[in-house]
VOGU-3710 file (C-alpha; in Angstrom, 3 decimals, decimal comma):
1> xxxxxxxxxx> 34,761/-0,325/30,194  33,018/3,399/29,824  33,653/2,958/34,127  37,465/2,341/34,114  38,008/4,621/31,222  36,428/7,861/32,840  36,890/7,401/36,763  39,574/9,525/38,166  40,602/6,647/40,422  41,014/4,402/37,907
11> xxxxxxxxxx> 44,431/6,126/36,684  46,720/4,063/37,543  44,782/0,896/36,006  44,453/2,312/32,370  47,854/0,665/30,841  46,367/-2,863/32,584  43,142/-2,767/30,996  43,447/-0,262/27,985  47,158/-1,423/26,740  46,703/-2,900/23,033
21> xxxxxxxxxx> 43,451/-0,520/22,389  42,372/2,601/19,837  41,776/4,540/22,786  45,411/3,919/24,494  46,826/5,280/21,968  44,262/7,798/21,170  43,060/8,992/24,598  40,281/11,779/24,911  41,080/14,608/27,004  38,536/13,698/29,562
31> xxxxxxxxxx> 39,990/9,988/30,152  40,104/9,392/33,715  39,053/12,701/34,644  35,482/12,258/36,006  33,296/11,085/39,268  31,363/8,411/38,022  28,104/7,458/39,604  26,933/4,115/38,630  23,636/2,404/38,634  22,570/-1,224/37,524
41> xxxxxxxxxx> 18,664/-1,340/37,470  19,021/-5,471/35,994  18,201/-7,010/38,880  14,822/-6,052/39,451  12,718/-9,205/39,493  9,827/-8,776/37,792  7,410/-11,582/38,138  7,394/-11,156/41,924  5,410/-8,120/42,110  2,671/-6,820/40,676
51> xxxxxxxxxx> 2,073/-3,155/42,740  4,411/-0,023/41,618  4,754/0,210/45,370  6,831/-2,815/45,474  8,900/-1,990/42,172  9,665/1,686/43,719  10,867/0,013/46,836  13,153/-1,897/44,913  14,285/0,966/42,947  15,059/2,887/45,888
61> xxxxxxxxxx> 17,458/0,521/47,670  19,330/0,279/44,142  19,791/4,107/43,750  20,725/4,150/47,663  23,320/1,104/46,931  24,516/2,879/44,004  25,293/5,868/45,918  27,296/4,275/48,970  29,808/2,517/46,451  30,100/5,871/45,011
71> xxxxxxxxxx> 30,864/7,823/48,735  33,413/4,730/49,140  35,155/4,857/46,071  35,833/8,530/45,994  36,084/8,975/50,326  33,405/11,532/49,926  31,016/10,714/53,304  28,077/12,487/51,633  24,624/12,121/53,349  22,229/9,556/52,038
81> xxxxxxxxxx> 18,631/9,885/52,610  16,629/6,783/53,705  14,364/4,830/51,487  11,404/6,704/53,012  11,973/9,396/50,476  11,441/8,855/46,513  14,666/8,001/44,538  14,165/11,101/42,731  14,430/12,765/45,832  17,670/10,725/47,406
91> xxxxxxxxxx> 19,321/11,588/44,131  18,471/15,302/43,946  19,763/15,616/47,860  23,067/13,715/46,768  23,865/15,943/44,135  23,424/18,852/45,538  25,613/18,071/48,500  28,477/16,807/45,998  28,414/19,837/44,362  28,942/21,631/47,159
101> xxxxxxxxxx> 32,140/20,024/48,078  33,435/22,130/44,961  35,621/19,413/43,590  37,460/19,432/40,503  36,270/16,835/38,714  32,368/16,655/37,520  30,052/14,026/37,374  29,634/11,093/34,866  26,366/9,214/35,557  26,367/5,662/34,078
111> xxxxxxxxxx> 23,376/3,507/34,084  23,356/-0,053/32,867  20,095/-2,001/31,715  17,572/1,130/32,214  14,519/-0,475/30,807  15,575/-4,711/31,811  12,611/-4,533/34,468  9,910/-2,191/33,179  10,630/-4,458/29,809  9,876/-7,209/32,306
121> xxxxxxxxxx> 6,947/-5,757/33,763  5,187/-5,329/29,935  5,714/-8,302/29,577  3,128/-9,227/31,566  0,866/-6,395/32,579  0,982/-3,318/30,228  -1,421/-1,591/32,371  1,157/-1,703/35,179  4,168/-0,563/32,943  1,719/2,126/32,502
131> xxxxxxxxxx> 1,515/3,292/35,717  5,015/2,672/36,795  6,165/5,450/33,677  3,268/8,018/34,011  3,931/12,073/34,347  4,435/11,310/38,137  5,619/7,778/38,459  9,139/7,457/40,196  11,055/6,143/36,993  10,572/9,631/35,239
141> xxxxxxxxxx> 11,250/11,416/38,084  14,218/10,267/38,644  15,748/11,211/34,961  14,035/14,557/35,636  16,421/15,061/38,216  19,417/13,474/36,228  18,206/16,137/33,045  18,146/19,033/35,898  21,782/18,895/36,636  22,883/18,045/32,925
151> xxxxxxxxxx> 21,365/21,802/32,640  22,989/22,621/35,264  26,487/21,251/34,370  27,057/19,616/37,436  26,395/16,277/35,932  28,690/16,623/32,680  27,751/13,263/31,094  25,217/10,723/31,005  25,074/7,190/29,352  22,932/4,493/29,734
161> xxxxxxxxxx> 22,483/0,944/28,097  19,444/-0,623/27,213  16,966/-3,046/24,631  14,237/-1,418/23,401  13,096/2,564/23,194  9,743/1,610/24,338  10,822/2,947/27,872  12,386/6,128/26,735  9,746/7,211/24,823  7,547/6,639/27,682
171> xxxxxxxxxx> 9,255/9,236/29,680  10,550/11,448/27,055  8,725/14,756/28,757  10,794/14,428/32,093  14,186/13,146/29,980  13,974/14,732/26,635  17,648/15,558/26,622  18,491/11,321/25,183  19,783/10,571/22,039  19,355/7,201/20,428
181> xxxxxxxxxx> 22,818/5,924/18,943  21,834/2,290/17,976  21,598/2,822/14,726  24,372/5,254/13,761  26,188/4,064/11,369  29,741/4,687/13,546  28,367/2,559/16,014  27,326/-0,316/14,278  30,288/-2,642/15,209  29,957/-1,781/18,581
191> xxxxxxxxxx> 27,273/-4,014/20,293  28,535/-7,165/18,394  32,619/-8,657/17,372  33,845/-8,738/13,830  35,186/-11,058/12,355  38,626/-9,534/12,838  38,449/-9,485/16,371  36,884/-13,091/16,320  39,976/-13,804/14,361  41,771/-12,732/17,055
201> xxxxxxxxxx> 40,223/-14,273/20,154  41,420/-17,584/18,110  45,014/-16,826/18,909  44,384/-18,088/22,655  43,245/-21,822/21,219  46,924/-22,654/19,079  44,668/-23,910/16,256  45,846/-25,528/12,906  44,590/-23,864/10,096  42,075/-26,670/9,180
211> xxxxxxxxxx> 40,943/-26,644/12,820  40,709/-22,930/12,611  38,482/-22,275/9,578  36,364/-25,053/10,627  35,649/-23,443/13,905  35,362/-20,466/12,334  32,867/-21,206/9,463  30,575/-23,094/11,921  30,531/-19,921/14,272  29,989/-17,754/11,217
221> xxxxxxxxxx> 26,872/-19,749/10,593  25,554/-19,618/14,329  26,576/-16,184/15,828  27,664/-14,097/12,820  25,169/-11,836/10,868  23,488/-8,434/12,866  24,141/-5,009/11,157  22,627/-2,434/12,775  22,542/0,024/10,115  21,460/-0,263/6,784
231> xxxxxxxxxx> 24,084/2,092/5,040  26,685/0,216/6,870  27,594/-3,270/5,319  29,696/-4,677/8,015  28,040/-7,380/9,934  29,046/-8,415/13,480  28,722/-11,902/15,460  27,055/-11,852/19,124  29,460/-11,416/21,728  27,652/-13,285/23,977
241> xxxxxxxxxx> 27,019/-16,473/22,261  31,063/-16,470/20,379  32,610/-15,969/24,746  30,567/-18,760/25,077  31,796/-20,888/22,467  35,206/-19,710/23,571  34,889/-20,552/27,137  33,191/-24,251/26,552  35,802/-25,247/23,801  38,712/-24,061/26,481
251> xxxxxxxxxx> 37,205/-25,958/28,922  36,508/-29,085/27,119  39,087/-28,611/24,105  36,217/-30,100/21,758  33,352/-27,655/20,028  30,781/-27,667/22,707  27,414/-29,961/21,511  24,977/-27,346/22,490  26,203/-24,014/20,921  24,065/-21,632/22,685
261> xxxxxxxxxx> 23,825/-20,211/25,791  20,531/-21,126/27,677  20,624/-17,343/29,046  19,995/-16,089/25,326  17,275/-18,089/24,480  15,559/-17,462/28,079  16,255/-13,322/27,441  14,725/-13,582/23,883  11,730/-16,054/24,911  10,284/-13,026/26,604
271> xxxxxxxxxx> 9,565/-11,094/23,375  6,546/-13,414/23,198  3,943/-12,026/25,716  5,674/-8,521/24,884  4,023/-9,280/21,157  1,020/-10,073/22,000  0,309/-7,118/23,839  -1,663/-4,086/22,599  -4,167/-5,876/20,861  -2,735/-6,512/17,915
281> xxxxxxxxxx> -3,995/-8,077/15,057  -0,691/-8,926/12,989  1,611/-11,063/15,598  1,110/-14,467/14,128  1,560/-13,250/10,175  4,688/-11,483/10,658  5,681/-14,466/12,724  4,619/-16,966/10,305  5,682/-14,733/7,182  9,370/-14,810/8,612
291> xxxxxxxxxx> 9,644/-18,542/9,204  8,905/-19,038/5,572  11,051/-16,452/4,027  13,429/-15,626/7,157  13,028/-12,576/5,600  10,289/-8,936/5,626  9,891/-5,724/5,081  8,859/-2,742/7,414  10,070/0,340/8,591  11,793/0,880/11,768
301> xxxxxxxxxx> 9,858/2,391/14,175  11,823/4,459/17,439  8,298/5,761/18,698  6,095/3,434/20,743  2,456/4,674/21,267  0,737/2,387/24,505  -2,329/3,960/23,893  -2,879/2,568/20,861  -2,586/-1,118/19,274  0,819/-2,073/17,778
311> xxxxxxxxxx> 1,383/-1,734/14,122  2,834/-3,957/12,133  5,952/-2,291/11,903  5,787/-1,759/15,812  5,843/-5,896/15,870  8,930/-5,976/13,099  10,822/-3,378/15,305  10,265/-5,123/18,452  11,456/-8,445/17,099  14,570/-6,264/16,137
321> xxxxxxxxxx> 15,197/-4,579/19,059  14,866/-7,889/21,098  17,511/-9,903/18,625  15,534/-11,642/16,555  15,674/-9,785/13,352  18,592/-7,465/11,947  19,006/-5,145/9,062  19,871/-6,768/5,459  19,255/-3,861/3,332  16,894/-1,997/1,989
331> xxxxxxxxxx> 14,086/-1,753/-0,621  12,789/2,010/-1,887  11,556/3,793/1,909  11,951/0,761/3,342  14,377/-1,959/5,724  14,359/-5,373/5,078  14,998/-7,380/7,899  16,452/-10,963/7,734  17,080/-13,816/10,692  20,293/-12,750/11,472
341> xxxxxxxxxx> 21,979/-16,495/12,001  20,954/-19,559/12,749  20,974/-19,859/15,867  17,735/-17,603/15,769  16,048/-19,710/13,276  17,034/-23,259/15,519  16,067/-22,501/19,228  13,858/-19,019/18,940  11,359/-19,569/16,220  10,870/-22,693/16,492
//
């Protein structure tokens, strides 16, 4: 969305995709007025390798790939160095060539998923995530080049999507320039639906009214229930798991017998290892303490130390970073965090 909205090129597709929307009728001066360069770091397998060699190869030919789609999309021929330099160093050459063509419009850079593979990679061999995030590993590198040219102005924006801050905080000396927006409170409808705009997907299915709040009560149950800050009482359903719903009850015209999506519980089912990592002494009470209650209370943590073992409120936070818990309120300096549906409860705890 962030793509179509801010590419120059995308003008003439903005009533298509935007038509309907806040931000058609209320558009920011800088819609559709910037370069965007694009990376997607989520394919990265990570139980393949186990040498930061391999993972640095791999990161290469994405930043390289990345780059070409950007020379095509915008005609702009700029050199690309090979994969025998770092990415760091491809991406520092690029720049500086495309800000010599002295074009009007700056850059965006967009990356999706910026931790889905070194999340991977801790979860099986923290030692390795280690070494692929240390002072001179390639992953820091390449957001000190990235924080170079925000200084410099050539790269006017940056945004990036992502789980857990364990990666960030890993490299916060060579990208110190990030903010965390997860939990603002303005933003806490946006990584979920309400139940307004669930409301309004229903429109496509020509529902009774019976059929409707049927449908609607039994996703409520499943999907409904993450808030995201805990001054903010608005809760929001999973997107994922209501398109699915959507899509099998289209397909089939009946509410689909299995009502998750086996992607979901796969993504989640890596928390596990993650958890047990560190040497911590307090995975299996928290675990246990929130099958009983589906409820506890901690403190969100946005700082990760590796060095030493996890807290317990490193554990809580991880299990709500990764889905599993969500905010419910609060009690004196504390969260309390709940199961958010049950969905959660059904086919991840147990």
């Amino acid at each position: 969305m962030m793509y179509y909205y801010y590419d120059v090129n995308s003008v003439s597709l903005f009533e298509t995709l935007f038509n309907g929307t806040y931000v058609y009728d209320n558009p920011t001066p800088n819609k559709n007025n910037y370069c965007v360069l694009k990376f997607d770091f989520s394919g990265i397998p990570t139980e393949k390798y186990r040498e930061v060699k391999e993972y640095e190869r791999i990161y290469n030919n994405i930043v390289i790939s990345g780059l070409k789609l950007f020379n095509e999309h915008y005609n702009t021929n700029i050199s690309i160095a090979d994969v025998s330099l770092t990415a760091s160093e491809i991406l520092d050459n690029f720049i500086i060539d495309f800000n010599a063509l002295k074009l009007e419009h700056k850059l965006y850079i967009l990356i999706d998923e910026y931790d889905n593979f070194t999340n991977g990679i801790l979860d099986g061999d923290a030692s390795l995530f280690k070494n692929v995030l240390d002072n001179n590993g390639f992953v820091k590198s390449f957001y000190a080049v990235i924080k170079k040219y925000v200084g410099l102005g050539i790269v006017d924006r940056f945004f990036a999507t992502g789980i857990c801050p364990i990666t960030l905080n890993s490299m916060t000396t060579g990208f110190n320039i990030a903010t965390d927006i997860s939990t603002s409170p303005e933003y806490n409808s946006m990584i979920g639906l309400t139940p307004e705009e669930v409301n309004e997907l229903f429109k496509e299915l020509n529902l009774s009214e019976e059929e409707h709040n049927k449908i609607f009560n039994l996703m409520l149950a499943q999907y409904d229930g993450y808030r995201f800050n805990e001054d903010k009482e608005e809760r929001v359903f999973n997107a994922t798991l209501v398109m699915y719903f959507f899509s099998k009850y289209i397909e089939n015209k009946e509410i689909p017998k299995r009502l998750y999506d086996n992607n979901i519980v796969v993504n989640y089912g890596k928390i596990d290892n993650i958890l047990k990592l560190q040497g911590n002494t307090y995975y299996k009470e928290i675990i246990s303490d929130i099958l009983d209650n589906h409820k506890i209370i901690g403190r969100l943590k946005t700082q990760f130390n590796l060095v030493e073992d996890f807290s317990r409120n490193d554990i809580i936070s991880l299990l709500y970073y990764f889905g599993y818990l969500t905010i419910d309120g609060t009690d004196d300096l504390d969260i309390v965090f709940k199961v958010p549906n049950q969905i959660m409860i059904d086919k991840l705890f147990c």
